[in-house]
C-alpha positions in Angstrom: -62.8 -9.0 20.6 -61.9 -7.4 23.7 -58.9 -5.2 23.8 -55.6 -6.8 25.9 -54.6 -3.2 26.6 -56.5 -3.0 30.1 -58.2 -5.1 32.3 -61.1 -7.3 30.7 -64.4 -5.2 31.0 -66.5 -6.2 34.2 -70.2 -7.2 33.4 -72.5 -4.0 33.8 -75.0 -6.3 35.9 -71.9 -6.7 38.7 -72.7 -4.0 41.1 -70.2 -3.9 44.5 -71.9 -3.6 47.8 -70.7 -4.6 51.2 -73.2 -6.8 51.2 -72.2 -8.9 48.1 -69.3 -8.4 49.0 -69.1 -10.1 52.7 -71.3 -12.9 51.4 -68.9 -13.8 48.4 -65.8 -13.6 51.2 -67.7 -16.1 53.7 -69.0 -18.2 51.0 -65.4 -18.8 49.6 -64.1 -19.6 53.4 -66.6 -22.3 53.6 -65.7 -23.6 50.3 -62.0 -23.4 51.2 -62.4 -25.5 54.4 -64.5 -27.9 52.9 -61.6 -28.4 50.3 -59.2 -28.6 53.2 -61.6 -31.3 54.7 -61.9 -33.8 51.4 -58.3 -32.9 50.5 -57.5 -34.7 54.2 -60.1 -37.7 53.4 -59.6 -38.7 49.7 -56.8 -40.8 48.9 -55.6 -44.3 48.7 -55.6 -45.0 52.2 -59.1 -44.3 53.4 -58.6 -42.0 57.0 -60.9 -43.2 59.8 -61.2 -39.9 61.3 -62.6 -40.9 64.4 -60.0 -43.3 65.2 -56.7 -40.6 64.0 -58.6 -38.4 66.4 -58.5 -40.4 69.2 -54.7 -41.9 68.6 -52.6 -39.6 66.5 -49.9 -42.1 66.0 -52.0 -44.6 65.2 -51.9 -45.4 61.6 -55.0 -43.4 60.5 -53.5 -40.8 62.8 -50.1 -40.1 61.3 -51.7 -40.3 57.7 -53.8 -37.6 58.7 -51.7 -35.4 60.6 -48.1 -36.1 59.0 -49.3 -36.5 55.5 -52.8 -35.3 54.6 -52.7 -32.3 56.1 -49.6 -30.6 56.1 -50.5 -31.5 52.2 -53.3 -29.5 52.2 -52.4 -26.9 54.2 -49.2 -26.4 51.9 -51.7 -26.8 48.5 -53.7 -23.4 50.5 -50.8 -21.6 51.3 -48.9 -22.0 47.4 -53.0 -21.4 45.9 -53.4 -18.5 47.8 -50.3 -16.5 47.2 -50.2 -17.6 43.1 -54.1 -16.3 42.8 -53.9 -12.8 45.2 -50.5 -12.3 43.1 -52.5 -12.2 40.1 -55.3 -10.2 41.1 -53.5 -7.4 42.2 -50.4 -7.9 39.2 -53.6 -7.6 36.8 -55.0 -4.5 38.3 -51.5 -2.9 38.7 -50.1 -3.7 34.7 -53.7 -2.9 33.3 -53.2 -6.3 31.6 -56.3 -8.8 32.1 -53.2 -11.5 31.1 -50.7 -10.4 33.7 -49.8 -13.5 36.0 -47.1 -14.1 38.9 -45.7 -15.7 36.6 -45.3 -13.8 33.7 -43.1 -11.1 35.6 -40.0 -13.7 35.4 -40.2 -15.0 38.5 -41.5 -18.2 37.7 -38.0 -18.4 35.4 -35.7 -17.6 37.8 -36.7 -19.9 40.4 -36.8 -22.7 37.8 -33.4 -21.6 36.7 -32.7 -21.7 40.7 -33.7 -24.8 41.1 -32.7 -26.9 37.9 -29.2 -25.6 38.2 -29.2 -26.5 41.7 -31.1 -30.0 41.0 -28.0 -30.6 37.7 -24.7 -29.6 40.3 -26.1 -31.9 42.8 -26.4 -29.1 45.4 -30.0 -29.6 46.6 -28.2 -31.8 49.4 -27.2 -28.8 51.2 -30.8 -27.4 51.5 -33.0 -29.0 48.8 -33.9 -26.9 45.3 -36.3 -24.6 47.3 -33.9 -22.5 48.5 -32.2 -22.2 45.6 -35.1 -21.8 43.8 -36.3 -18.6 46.4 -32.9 -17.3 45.3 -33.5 -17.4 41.5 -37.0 -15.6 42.0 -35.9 -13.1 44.1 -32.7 -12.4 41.7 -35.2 -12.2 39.3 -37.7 -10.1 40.8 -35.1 -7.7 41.4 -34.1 -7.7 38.0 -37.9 -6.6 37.0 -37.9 -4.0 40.1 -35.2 -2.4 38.7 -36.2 -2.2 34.8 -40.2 -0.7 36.0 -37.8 1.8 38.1 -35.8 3.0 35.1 -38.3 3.2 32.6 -41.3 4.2 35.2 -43.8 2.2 33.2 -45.5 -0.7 33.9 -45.1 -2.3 31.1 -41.1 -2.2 31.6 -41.9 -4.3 33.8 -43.9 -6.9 32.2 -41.5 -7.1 29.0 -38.8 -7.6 31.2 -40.0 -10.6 32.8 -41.3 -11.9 29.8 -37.5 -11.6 27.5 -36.2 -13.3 31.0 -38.7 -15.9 31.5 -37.7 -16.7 27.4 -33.8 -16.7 29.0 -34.4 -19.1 31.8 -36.5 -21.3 29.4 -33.4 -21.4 26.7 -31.0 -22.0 29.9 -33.3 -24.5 31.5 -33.4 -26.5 27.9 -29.7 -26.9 27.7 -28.9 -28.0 31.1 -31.5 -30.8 30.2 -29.8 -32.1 27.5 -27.0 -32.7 29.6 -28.2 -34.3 32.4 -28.1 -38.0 33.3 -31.7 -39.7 33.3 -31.9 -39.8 36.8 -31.3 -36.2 37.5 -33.4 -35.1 34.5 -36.2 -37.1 36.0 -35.7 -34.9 39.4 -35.6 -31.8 37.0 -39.2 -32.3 34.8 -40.6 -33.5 38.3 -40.0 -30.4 40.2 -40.4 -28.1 37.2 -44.4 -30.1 36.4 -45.3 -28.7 39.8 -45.9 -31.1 43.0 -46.9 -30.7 46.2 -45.2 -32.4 48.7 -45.8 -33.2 52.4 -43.6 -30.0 54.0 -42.5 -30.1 57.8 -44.4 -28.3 59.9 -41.6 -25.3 60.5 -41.4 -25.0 56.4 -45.4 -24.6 56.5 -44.6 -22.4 59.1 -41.8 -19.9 57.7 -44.0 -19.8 54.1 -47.1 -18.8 56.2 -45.1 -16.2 58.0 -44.2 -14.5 54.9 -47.1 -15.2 52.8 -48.8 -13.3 55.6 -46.6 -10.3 54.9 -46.7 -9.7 51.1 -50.6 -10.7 51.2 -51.0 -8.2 54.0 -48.9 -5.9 51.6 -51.1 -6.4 48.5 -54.1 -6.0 50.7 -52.8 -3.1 52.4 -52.2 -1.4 48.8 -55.6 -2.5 47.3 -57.3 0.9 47.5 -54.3 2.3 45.6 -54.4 -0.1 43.3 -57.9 0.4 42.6 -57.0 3.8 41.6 -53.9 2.9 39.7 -55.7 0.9 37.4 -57.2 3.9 36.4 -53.9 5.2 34.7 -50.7 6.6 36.2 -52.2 10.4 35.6 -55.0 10.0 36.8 -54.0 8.3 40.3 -51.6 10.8 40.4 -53.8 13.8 40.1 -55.8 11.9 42.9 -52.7 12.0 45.2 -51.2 8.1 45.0 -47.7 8.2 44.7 -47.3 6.1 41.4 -43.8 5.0 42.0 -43.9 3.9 45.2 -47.0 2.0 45.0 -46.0 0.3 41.9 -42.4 -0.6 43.7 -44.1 -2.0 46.4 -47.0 -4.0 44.7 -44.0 -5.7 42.7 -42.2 -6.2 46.0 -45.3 -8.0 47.6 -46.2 -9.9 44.7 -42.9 -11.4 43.6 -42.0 -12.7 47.2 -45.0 -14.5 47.7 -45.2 -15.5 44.5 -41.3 -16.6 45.1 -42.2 -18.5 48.3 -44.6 -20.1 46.4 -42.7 -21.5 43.6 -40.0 -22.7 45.9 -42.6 -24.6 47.8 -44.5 -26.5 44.8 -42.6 -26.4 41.8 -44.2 -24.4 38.8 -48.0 -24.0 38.8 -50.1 -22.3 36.3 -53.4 -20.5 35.4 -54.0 -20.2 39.3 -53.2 -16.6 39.4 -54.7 -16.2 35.8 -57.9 -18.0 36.2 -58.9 -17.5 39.7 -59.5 -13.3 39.9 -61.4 -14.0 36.3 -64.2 -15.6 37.8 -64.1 -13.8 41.0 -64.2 -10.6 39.1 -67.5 -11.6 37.7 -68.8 -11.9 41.1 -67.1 -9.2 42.8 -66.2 -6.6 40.4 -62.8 -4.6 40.3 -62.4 -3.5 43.3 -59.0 -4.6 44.8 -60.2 -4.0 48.2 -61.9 -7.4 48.2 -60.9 -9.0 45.2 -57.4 -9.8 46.2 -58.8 -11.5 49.9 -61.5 -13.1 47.6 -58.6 -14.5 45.1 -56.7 -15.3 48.2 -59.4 -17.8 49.6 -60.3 -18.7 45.8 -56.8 -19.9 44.7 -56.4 -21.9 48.0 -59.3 -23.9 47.0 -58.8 -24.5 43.8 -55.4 -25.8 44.4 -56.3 -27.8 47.8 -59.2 -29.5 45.0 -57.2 -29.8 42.1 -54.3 -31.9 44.2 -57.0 -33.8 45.7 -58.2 -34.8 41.9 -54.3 -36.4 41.8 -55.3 -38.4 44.6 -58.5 -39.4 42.5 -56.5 -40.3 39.6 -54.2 -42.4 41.0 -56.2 -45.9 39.9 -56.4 -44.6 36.7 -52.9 -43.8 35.6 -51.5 -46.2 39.1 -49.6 -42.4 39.9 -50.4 -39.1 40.6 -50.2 -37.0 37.9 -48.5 -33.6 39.0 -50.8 -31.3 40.3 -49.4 -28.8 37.6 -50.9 -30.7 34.8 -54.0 -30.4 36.3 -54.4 -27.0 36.7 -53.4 -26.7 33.5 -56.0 -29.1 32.1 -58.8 -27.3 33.9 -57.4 -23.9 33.5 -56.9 -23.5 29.6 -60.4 -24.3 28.8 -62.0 -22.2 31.3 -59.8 -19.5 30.8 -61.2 -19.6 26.4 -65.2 -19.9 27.9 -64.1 -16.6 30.4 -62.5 -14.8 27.1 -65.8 -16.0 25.0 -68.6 -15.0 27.7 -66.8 -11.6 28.1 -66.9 -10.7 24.7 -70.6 -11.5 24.4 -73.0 -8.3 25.1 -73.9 -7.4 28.5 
């Protein structure tokens, strides 16, 4: 079985060159705006694009442009930040199970946002905000444990006894609630998107842009990093500062992210997997890869909702599906890794 004490072994056929490189990168862009186009066209109202081209507040037009889209768009934006996260979270813990959400943050801002969703104080700003608070609380919580200890496993422990703490927290707030609030609770906490004014898409782009600049920025480093802390020391990284700012980048996107959608997994755990079969390890181009990746898996997977909705007369939260898709594929990744190169 392979070892959970570093990253899961890369196939010895996967070789990196530009060249497989570039072509992996522009083949995911395609795929991720053809997943932005049939996210816009599927649903139960069929869009007659011509016609919301010619006359955006026409009925087909404001379907498009005020629901569809902006849908999508958000479903890029939350896939993109949850899968990059985990590339480079991976790479920097030496843990192929590391995920955004393992580090706590996931737990705070559902500790954020329930608390905020059972005082009735998501009238002054709605549970995202509150939610953004919770994560970042939390993310400072795990900054400062990795900075005492100086190991990156500090880190990872500490999120996971605190994502255990908002779980136990989150469980007895529920069992007070009134139906109707606890119904608002599960729904955020399954993982939704929603249809997001354009300044919110706006303000999480901005600083998605940032901490994915930030990750990319430090992918060279964290290519060495993964190496060991020694070792990328003796190649002249500074260790702490890397790791501090790696954590920095990674829990505020994957905070903006959570206070956007709600809590969805395996897209940060499943998404560098497969890319790293194609790719390799190299951070360089793994975590723009992940980035284009996890955008459209998400942007597909809340399409399938759409597709689902004569089945169950509802769409299932977009949560559930990623979970339905992810745990499977994530047991065939573990089996075909462990089989012989």
């Amino acid at each position: 079985m392979t070892s959970l004490a570093g990253p899961l072994p890369v196939p010895s056929a996967v070789r990196f060159t530009p060249a497989r490189a570039s072509l992996v990168l522009g083949g995911l862009l395609l795929v991720t705006l053809a997943a932005l186009v049939a996210s816009a066209l599927l649903g139960e109202y069929p869009v007659h694009v011509l016609r919301a081209l010619a006359d955006p507040a026409s009925p087909d037009g404001r379907v498009l442009f005020g629901l569809r889209l902006p849908r999508a768009l958000l479903g890029a934006l939350v896939g993109a930040a949850l899968a990059a996260s985990g590339s480079a979270l991976q790479a920097l813990l030496r843990n192929p199970l590391a995920d955004p959400f393992v580090l706590g943050v996931s737990g705070g801002a559902a500790l954020g946002a329930t608390l905020a969703l059972a005082l009735g104080l998501q009238a002054l700003a709605g549970p995202s905000l509150f939610a953004f608070v919770g994560a970042v609380a939390a993310m400072a919580l795990v900054l400062a444990a990795g900075r005492a200890r100086s190991s990156p496993y500090a880190a990872l422990l500490t999120g996971v006894v605190f994502n255990a703490f908002a779980a136990a927290v989150i469980t007895c707030v529920k069992t007070l609630l009134t139906p109707d609030r606890l119904g608002e609770v599960l729904y955020w906490l399954a993982g939704n998107l929603g249809y997001e004014r354009p300044r919110t898409l706006l303000v999480g782009g901005g600083l998605q842009l940032l901490a994915l600049g930030l990750l990319w920025a430090e992918s060279a480093r964290l290519n060495l990093l993964s190496l060991g802390d020694e070792e990328a020391a003796s190649l002249g990284v500074p260790v702490g500062r890397t790791r501090a700012l790696v954590l920095l980048a990674a829990s505020l996107s994957v905070a903006g992210a959570v206070a956007l959608a709600g809590l969805i997994g395996f897209v940060g755990l499943i998404v560098p997997h497969l890319l790293r079969l194609w790719l390799g390890p190299d951070q360089r181009f793994l975590v723009p890869a992940s980035a284009l990746g996890g955008a459209a898996f998400l942007v597909l997977a809340d399409a399938a909702t759409r597709v689902l909705f004569p089945v169950f007369h509802a769409e299932p939260p977009v949560g559930v599906v990623t979970a339905v898709l992810g745990g499977p594929l994530f047991v065939w990744l573990l089996n075909r890794r462990d089989q012989p190169a």
